[in-house]
RODO-2510 file (C-alpha; in nm, 4 decimals, decimal comma):
residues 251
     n   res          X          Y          Z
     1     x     0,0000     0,0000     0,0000
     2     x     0,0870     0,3419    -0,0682
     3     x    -0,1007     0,5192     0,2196
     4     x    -0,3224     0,7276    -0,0278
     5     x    -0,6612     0,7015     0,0463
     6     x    -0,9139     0,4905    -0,2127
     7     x    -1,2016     0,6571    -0,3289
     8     x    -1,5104     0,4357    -0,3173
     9     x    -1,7854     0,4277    -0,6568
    10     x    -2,0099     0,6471    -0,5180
    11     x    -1,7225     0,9067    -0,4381
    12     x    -1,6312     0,9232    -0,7468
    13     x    -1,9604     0,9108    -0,9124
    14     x    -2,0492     1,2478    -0,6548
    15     x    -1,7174     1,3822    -0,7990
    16     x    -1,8226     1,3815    -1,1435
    17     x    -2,2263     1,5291    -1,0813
    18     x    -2,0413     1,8090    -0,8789
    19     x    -1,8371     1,8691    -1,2122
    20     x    -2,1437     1,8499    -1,4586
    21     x    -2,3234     2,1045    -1,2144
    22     x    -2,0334     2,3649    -1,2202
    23     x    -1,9838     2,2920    -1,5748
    24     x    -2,3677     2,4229    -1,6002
    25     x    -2,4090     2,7211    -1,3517
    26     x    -2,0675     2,8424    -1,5180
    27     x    -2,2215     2,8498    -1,8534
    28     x    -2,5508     3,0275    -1,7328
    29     x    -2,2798     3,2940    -1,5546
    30     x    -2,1290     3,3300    -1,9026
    31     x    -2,4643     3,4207    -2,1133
    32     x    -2,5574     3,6148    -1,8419
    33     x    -2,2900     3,8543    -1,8639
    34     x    -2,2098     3,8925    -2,2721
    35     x    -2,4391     4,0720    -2,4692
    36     x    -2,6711     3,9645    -2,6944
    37     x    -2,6028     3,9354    -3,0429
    38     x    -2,8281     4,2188    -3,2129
    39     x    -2,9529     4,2478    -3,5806
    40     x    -2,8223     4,5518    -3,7249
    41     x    -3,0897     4,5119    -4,0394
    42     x    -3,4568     4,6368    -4,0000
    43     x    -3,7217     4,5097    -4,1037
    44     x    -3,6988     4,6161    -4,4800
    45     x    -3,3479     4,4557    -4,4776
    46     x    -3,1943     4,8006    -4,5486
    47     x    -2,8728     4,8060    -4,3000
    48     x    -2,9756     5,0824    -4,0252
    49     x    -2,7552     5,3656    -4,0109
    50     x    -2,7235     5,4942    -3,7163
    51     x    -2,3676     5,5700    -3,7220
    52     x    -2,0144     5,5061    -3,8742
    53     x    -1,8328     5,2179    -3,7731
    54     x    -1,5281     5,2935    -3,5663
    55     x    -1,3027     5,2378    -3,8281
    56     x    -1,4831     5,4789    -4,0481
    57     x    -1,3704     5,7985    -4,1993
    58     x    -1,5365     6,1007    -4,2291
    59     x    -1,5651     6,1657    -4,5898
    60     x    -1,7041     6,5123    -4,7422
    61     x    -1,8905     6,5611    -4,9945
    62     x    -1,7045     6,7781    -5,3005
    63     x    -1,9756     7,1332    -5,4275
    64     x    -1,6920     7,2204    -5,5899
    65     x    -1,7936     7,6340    -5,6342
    66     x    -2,1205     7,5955    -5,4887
    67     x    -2,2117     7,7371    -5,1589
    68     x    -2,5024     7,5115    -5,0020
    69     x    -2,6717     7,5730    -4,6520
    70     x    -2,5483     7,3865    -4,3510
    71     x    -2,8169     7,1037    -4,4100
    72     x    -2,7215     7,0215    -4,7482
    73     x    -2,3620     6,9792    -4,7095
    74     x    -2,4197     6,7890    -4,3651
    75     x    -2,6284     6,5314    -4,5453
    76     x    -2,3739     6,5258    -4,8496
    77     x    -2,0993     6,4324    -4,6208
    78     x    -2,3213     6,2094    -4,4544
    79     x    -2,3867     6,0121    -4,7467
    80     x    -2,0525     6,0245    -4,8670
    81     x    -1,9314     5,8692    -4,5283
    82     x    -2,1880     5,6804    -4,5040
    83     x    -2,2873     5,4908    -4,8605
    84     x    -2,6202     5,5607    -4,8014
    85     x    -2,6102     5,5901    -5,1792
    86     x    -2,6057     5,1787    -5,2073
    87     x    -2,3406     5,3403    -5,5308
    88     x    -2,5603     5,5184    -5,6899
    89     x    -2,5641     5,8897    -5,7829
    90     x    -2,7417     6,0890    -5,5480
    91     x    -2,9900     6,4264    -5,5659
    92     x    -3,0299     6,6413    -5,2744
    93     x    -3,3421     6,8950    -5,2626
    94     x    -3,2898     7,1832    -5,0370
    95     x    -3,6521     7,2916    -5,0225
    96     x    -3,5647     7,6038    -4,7707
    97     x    -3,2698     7,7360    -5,0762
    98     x    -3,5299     7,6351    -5,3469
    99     x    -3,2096     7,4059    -5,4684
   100     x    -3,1091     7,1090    -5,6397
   101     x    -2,8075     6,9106    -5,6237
   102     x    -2,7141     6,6102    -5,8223
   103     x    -2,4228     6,4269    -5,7319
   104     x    -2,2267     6,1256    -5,8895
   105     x    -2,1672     5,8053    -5,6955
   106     x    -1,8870     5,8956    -5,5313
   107     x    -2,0306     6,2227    -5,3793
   108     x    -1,8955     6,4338    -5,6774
   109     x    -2,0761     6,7371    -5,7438
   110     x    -2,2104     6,7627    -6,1187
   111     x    -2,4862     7,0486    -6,1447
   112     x    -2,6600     7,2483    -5,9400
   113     x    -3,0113     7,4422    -6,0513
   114     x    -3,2752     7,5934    -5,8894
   115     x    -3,5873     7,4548    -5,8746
   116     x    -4,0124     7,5108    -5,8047
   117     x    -4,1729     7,3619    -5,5399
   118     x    -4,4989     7,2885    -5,3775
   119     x    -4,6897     7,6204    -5,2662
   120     x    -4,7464     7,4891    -4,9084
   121     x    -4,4894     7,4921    -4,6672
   122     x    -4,4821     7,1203    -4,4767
   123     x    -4,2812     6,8069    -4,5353
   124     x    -4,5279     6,5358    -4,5373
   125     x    -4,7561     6,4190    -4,8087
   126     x    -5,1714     6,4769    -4,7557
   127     x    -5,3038     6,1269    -4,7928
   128     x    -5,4832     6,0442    -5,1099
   129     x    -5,3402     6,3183    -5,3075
   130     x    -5,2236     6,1371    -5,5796
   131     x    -5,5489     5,9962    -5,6624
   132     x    -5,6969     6,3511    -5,6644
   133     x    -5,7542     6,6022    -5,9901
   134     x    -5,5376     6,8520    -6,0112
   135     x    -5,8358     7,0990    -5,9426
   136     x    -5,9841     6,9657    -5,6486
   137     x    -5,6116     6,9433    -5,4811
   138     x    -5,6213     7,1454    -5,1532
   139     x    -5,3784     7,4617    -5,0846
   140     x    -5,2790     7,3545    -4,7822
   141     x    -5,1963     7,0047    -4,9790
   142     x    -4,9441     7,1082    -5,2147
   143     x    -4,6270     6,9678    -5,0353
   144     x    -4,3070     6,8325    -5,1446
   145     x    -4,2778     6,5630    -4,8654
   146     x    -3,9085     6,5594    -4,7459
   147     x    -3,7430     6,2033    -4,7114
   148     x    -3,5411     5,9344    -4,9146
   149     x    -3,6883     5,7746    -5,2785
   150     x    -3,5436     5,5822    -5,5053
   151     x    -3,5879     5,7725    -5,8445
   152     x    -3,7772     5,6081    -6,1249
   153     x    -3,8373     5,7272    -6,4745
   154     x    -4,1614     5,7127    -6,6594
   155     x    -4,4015     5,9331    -6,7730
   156     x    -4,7133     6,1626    -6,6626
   157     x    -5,0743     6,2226    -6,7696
   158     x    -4,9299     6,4578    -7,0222
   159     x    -4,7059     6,1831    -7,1725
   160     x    -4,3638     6,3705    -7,0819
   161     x    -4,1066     6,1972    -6,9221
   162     x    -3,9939     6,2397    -6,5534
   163     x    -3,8572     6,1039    -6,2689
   164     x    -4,0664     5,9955    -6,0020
   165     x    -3,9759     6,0722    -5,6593
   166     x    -4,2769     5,9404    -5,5031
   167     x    -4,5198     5,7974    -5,7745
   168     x    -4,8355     5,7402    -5,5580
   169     x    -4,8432     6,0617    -5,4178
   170     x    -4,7910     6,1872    -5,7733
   171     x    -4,4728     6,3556    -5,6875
   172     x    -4,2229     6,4096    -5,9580
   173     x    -3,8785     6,5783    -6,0844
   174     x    -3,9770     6,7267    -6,4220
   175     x    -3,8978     6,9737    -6,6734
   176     x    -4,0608     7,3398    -6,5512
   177     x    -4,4227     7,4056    -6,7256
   178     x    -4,4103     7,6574    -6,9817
   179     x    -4,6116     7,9189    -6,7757
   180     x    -4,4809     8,2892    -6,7852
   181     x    -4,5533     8,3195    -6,4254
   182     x    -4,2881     7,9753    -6,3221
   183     x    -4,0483     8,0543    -6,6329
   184     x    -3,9987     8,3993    -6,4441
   185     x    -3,9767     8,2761    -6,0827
   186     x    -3,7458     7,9708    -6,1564
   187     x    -3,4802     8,2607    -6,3968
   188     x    -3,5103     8,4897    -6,1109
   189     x    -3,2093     8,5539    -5,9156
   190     x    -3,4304     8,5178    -5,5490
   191     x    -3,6008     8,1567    -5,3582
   192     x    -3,8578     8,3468    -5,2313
   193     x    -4,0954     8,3505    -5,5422
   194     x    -4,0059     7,9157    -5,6203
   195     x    -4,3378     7,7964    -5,4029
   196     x    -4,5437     7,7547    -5,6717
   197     x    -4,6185     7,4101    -5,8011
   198     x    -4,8726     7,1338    -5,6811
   199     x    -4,5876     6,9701    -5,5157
   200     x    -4,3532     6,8737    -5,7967
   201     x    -4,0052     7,0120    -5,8332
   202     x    -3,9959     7,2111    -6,1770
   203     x    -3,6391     7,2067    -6,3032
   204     x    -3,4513     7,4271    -6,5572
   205     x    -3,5136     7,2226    -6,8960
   206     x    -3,1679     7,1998    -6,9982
   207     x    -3,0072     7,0837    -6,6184
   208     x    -3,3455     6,7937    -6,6471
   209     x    -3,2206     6,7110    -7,0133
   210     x    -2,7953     6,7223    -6,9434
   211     x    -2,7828     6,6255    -6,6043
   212     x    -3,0497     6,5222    -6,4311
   213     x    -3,2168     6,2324    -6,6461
   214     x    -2,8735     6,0944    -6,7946
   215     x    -2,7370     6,0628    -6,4242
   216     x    -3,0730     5,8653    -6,3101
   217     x    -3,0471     5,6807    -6,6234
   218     x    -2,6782     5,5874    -6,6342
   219     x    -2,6292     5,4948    -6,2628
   220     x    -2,9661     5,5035    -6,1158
   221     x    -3,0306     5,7979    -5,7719
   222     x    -3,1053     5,8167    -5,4480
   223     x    -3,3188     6,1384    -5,3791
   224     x    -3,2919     6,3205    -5,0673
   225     x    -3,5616     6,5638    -4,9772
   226     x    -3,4382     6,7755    -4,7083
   227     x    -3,6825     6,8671    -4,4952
   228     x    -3,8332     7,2183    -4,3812
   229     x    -4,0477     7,2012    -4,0707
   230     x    -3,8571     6,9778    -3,8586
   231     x    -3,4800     6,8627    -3,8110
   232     x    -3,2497     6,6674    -4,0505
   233     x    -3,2533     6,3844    -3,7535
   234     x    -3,6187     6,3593    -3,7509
   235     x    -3,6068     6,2471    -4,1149
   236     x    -3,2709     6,1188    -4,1640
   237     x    -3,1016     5,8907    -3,9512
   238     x    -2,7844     6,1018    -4,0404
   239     x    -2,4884     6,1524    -3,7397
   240     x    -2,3249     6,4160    -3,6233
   241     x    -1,9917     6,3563    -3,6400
   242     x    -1,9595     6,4352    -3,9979
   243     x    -1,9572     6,8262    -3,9986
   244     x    -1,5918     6,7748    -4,0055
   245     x    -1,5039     6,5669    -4,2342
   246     x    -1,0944     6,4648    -4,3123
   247     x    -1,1114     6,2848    -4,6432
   248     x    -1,2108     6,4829    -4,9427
   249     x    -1,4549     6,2474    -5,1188
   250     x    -1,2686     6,1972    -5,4924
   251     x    -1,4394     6,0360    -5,8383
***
């Protein structure tokens, strides 16, 4: 004998139970205290943005000469940081400027214009407006809603061709109507005299024709309605921490 003690069968069958049992309570410990894995894709399976990555960096948008407001170049560089684009081109409607941006995929200023929109101020769309006649459309209904659309060409009851930004509200980017009265206010050199149309954004012929269709036809756009009653955030999830962007975005 070697003056070790023997363990008997039912020692060593309590040994091993004791083991299973830690084994157990040490894995409940363990998904107690990580996190949970979390879904970063809505429901609609677009990723959520709610933020660069850490890794990310801040990328601004390039106006070249231009001189937008503070809103429009914030959500530039934020979709130029961002990709909200899904690389495509991208349009950005300043309602409260009257202005239009388009921009290539890799946030690459190509034209700006001005531009006619709806008559009454607001940034959502009146329900059932598309369905209605022009002439039974309320005053008080003749929005632009403010948001993100996916631009779509095809054509309106007239038979021209434009680019829907919202087709069942009737909501388009067209050519500007050969009225005296919106051929005056869209050449004039002030945005206070552009609320004028049922909700549509009237565009300078020739920026529609050269730049605007080609772009949405070439590379398909992403069109950004900025809105005019309530903060960027409240529309977009756009972050903050692009207002000082270090990487000039480049074609």
């Amino acid at each position: 004998m070697n003056g070790e003690p023997t363990r008997s069968t039912s020692d060593a069958a309590e040994i091993s139970d004791g083991l299973r049992k830690g084994l157990l309570i040490g894995a409940a410990v363990l998904v107690l205290l990580l996190p949970p894995a979390v879904s970063h894709l809505p429901s609609g399976g677009r990723p959520a943005a709610t933020g660069p990555q850490l890794h990310a960096v801040a990328r601004a948008a390039n106006f070249d000469s231009e001189q937008p407001s503070a809103d429009a170049r914030h959500m530039a560089n934020w979709i130029a940081t961002s990709g909200d684009n899904q690389g495509m081109s991208f349009v950005i409607v300043d309602k409260k400027a009257a202005k239009v941006y388009v921009f290539d995929p890799h946030s690459q200023l190509k034209a700006a214009a001005p531009a006619l929109l709806g008559s009454a101020i607001g940034d959502d769309t009146a329900p059932g407006v598309g369905d209605k006649p022009l002439d039974d459309v309320l005053p008080e209904e003749k929005t632009t809603p403010a948001g993100r659309f996916v631009a779509e060409v095809g054509k309106d009851t007239r038979g021209e061709d434009v680019v829907w930004v919202d087709y069942d509200a009737a909501v388009s980017m067209h050519r500007v109507l050969k009225v005296p009265e919106r051929l005056v206010a869209l050449a004039s050199p002030t945005k206070d005299d552009n609320r004028m149309s049922f909700g549509c954004i009237n565009l300078p012929p020739e920026f529609y024709e050269n730049v605007l269709r080609p772009t949405v036809d070439r590379t398909g756009a992403v069109i950004y309605i900025l809105p005019e009653t309530r903060p960027l955030a409240a529309t977009f999830a756009s972050y903050h921490d692009v207002n000082a962007p270090v990487e000039l975005a480049q074609p």
